[in-house]
N, CA, C and O atoms as CSV, one atom per row, in Angstrom:
chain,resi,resn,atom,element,x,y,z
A,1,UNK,N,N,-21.855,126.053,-6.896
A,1,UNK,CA,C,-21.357,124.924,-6.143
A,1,UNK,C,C,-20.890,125.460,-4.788
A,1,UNK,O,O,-20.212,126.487,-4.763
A,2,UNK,N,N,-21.237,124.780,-3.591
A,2,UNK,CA,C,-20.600,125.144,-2.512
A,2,UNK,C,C,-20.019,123.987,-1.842
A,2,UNK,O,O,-20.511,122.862,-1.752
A,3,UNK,N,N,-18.853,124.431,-1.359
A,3,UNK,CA,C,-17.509,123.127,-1.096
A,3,UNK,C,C,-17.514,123.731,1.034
A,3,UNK,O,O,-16.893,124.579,1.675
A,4,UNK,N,N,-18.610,122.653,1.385
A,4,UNK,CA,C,-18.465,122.722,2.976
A,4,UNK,C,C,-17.130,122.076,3.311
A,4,UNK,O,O,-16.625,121.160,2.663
A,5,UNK,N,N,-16.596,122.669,4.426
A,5,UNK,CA,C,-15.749,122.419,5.023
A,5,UNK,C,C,-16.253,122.826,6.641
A,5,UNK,O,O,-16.453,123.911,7.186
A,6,UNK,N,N,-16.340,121.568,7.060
A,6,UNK,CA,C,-16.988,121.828,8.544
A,6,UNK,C,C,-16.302,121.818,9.973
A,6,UNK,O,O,-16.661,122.260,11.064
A,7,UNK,N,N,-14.800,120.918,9.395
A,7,UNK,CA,C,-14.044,121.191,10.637
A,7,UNK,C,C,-13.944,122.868,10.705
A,7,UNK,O,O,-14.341,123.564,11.640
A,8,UNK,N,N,-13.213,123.398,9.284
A,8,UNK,CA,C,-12.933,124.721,9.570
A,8,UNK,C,C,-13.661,125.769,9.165
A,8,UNK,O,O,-13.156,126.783,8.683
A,9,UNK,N,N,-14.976,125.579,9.347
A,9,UNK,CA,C,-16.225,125.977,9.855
A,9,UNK,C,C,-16.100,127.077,8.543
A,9,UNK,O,O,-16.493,128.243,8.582
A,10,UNK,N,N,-15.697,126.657,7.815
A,10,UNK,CA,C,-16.167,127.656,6.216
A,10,UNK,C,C,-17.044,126.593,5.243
A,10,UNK,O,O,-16.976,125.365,5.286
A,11,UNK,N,N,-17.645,127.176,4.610
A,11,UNK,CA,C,-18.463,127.170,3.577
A,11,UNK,C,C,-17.563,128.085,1.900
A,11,UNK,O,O,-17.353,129.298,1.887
A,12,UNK,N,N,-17.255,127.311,0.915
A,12,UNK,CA,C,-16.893,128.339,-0.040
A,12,UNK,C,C,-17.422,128.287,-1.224
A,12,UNK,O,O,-17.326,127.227,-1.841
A,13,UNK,N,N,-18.177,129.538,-1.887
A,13,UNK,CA,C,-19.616,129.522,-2.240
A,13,UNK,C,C,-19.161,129.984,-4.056
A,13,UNK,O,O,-19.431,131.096,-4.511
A,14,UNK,N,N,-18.647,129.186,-4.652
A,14,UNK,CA,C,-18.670,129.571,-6.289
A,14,UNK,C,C,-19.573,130.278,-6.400
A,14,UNK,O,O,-20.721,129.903,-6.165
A,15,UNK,N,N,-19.257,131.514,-6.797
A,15,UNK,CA,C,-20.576,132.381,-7.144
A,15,UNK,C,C,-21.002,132.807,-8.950
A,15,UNK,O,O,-21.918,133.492,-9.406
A,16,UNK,N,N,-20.073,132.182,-9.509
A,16,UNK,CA,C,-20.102,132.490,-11.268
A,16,UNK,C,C,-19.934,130.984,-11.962
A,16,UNK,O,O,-19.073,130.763,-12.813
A,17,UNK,N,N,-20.995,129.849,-11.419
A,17,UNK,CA,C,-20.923,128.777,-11.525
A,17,UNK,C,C,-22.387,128.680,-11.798
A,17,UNK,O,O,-23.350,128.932,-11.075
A,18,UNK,N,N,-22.282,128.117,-13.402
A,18,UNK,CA,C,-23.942,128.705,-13.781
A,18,UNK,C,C,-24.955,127.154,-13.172
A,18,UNK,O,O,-26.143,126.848,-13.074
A,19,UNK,N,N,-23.709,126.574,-12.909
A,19,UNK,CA,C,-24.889,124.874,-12.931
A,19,UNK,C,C,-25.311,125.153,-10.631
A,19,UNK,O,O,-26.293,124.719,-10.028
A,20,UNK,N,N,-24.314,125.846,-10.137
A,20,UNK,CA,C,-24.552,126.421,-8.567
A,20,UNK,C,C,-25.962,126.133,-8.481
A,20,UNK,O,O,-26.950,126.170,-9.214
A,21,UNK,N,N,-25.545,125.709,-6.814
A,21,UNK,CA,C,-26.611,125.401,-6.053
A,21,UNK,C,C,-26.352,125.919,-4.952
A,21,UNK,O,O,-25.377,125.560,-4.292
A,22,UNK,N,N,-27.407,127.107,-4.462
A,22,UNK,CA,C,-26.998,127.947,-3.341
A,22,UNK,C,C,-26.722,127.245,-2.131
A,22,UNK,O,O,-27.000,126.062,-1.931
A,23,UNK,N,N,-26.043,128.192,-1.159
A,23,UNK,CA,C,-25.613,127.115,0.256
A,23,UNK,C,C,-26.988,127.359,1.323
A,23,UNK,O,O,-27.739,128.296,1.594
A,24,UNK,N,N,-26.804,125.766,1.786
A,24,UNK,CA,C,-27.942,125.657,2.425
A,24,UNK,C,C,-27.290,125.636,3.855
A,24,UNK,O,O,-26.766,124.754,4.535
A,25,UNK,N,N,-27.509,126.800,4.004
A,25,UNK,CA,C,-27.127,127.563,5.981
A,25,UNK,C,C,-27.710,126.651,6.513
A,25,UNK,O,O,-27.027,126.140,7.401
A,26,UNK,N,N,-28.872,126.114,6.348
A,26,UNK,CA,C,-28.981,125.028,7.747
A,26,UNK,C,C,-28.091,123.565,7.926
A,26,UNK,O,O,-27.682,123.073,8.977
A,27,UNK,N,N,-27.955,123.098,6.657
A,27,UNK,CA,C,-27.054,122.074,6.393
A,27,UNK,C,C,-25.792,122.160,7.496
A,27,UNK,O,O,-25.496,121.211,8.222
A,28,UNK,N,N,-25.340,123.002,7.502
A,28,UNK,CA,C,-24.259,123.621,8.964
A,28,UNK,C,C,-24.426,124.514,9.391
A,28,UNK,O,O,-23.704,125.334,8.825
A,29,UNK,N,N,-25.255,125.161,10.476
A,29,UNK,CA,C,-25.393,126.310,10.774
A,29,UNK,C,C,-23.963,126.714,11.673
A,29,UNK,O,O,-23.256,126.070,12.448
A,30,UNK,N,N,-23.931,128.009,11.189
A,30,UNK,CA,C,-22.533,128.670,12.175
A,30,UNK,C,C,-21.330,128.323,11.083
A,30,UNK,O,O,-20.424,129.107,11.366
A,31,UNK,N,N,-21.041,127.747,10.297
A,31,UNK,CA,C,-20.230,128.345,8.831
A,31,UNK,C,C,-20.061,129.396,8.409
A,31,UNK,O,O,-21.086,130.028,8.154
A,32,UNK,N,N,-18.745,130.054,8.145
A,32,UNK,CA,C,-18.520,131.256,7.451
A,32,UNK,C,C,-18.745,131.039,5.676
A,32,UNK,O,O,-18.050,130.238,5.050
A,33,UNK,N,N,-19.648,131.751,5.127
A,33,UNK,CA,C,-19.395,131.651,3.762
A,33,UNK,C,C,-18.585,132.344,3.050
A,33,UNK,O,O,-18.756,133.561,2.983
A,34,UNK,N,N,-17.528,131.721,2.363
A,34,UNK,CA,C,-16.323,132.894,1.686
A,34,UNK,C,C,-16.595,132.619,0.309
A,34,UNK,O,O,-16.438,131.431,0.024
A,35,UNK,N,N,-17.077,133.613,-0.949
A,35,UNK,CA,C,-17.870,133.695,-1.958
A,35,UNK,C,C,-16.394,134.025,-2.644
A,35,UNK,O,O,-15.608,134.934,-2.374
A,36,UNK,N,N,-16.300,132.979,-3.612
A,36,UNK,CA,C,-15.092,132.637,-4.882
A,36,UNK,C,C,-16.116,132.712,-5.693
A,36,UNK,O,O,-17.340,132.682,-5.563
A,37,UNK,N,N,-14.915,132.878,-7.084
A,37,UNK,CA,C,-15.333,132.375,-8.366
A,37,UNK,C,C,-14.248,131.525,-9.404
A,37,UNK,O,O,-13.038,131.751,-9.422
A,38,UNK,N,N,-14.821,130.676,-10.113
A,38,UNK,CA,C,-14.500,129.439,-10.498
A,38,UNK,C,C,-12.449,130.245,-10.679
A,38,UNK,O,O,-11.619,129.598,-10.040
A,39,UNK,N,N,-12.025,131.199,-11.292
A,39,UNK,CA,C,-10.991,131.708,-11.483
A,39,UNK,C,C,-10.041,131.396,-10.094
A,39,UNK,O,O,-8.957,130.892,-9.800
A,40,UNK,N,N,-11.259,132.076,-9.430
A,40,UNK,CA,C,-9.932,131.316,-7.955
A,40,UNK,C,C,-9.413,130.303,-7.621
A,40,UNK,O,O,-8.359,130.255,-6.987
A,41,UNK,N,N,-10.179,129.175,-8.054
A,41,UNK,CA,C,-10.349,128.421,-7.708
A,41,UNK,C,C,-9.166,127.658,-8.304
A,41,UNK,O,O,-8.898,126.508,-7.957
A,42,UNK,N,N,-8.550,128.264,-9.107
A,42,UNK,CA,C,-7.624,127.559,-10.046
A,42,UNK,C,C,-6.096,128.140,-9.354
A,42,UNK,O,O,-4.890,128.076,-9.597
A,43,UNK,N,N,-6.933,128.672,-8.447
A,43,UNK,CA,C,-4.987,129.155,-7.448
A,43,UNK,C,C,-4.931,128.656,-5.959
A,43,UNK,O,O,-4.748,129.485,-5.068
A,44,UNK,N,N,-5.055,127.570,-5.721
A,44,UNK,CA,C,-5.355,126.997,-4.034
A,44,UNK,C,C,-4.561,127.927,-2.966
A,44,UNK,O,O,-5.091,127.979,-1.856
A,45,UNK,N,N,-3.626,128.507,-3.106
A,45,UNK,CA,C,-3.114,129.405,-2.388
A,45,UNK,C,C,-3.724,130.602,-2.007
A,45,UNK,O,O,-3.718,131.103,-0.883
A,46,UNK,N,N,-4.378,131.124,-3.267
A,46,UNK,CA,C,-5.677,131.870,-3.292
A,46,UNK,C,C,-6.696,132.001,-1.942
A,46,UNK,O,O,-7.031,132.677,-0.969
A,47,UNK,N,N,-6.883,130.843,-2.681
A,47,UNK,CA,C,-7.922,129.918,-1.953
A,47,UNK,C,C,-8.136,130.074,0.188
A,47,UNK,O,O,-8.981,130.590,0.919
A,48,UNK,N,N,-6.477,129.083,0.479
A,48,UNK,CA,C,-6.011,129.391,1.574
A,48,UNK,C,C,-5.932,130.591,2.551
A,48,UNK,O,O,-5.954,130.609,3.781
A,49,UNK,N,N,-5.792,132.024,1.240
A,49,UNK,CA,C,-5.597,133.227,2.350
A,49,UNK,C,C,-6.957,133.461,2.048
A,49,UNK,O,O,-7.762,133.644,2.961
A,50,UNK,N,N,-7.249,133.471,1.023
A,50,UNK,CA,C,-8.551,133.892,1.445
A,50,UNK,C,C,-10.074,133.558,2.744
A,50,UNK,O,O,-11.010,134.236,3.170
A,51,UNK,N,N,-9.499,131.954,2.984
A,51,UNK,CA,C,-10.192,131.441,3.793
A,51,UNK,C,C,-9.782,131.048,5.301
A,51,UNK,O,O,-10.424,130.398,6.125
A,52,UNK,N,N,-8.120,131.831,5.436
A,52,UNK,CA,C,-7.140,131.974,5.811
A,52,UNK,C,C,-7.193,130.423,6.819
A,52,UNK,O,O,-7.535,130.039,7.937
A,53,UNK,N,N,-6.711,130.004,5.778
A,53,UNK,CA,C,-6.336,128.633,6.087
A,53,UNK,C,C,-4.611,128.124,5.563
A,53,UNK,O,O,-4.205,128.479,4.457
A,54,UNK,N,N,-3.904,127.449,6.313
A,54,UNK,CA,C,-2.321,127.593,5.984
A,54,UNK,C,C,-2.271,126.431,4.392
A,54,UNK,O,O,-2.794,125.317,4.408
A,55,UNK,N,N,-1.721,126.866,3.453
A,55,UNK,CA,C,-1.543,126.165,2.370
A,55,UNK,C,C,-0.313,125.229,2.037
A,55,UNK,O,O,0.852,125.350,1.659
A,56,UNK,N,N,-0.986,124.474,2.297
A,56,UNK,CA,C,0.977,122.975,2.626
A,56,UNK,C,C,1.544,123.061,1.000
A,56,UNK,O,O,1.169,122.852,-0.153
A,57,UNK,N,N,2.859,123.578,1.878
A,57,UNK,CA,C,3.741,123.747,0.748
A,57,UNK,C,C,4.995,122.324,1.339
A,57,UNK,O,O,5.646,121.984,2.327
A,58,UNK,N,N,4.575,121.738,-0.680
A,58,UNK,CA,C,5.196,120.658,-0.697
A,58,UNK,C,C,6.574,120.513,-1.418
A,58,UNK,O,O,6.842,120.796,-2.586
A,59,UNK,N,N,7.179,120.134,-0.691
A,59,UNK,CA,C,8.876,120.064,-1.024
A,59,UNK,C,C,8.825,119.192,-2.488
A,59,UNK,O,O,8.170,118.174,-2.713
A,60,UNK,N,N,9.701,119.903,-3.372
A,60,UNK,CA,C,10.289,118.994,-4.726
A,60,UNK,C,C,10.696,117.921,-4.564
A,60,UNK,O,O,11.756,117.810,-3.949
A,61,UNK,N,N,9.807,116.372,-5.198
A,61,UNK,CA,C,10.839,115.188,-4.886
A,61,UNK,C,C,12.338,115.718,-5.212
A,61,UNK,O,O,12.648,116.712,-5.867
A,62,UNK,N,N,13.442,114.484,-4.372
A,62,UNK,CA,C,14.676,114.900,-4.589
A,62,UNK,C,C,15.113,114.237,-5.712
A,62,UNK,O,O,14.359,113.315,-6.021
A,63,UNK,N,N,16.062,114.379,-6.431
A,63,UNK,CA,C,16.426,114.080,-7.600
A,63,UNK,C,C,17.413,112.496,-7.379
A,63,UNK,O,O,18.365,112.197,-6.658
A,64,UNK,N,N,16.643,111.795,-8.353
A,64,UNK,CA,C,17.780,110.594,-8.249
A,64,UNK,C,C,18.804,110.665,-9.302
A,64,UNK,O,O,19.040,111.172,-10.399
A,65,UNK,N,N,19.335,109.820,-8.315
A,65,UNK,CA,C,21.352,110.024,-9.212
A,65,UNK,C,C,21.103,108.803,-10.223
A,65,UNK,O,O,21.984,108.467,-11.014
C-alpha cells in the first residue's frame, strides 16, 4: 500500500504488506518515498519523524466537575 501525501511531497511505501501495490512515481513525480512496514504504522509518531513531519500532540480533554 502506498499512502501519497502530496502537499508534503512524501510518498509512504508499506513494504511487508502482502495485498501492496507498488508506488507509481509518475502518479506524482518529485515525491520522496519513505519505505515503512505495517508495525510502524501502528506508532504515528513513528511515522512523523520518520517522514519528519511535526506530530500534533493533543491535549487531554479537561475533566468535568
Amino acid at each position: 500500500m502506498a499512502l501519497y501525501l502530496p502537499k508534503q511531497h512524501i510518498v509512504i511505501d508499506v513494504v511487508d504488506d502482502p495485498c501492496s501495490s507498488p508506488v507509481d512515481p509518475d502518479a506524482f513525480p518529485g515525491l520522496t518515498v519513505v519505505p515503512v512496514t505495517c508495525d510502524e504504522l501502528a506508532h504515528p509518531e513513528l511515522i512523523s519523524e520518520i517522514c519528519g513531519l511535526p506530530f500534533p500532540h493533543v491535549a487531554a480533554p479537561a475533566q468535568q466537575a
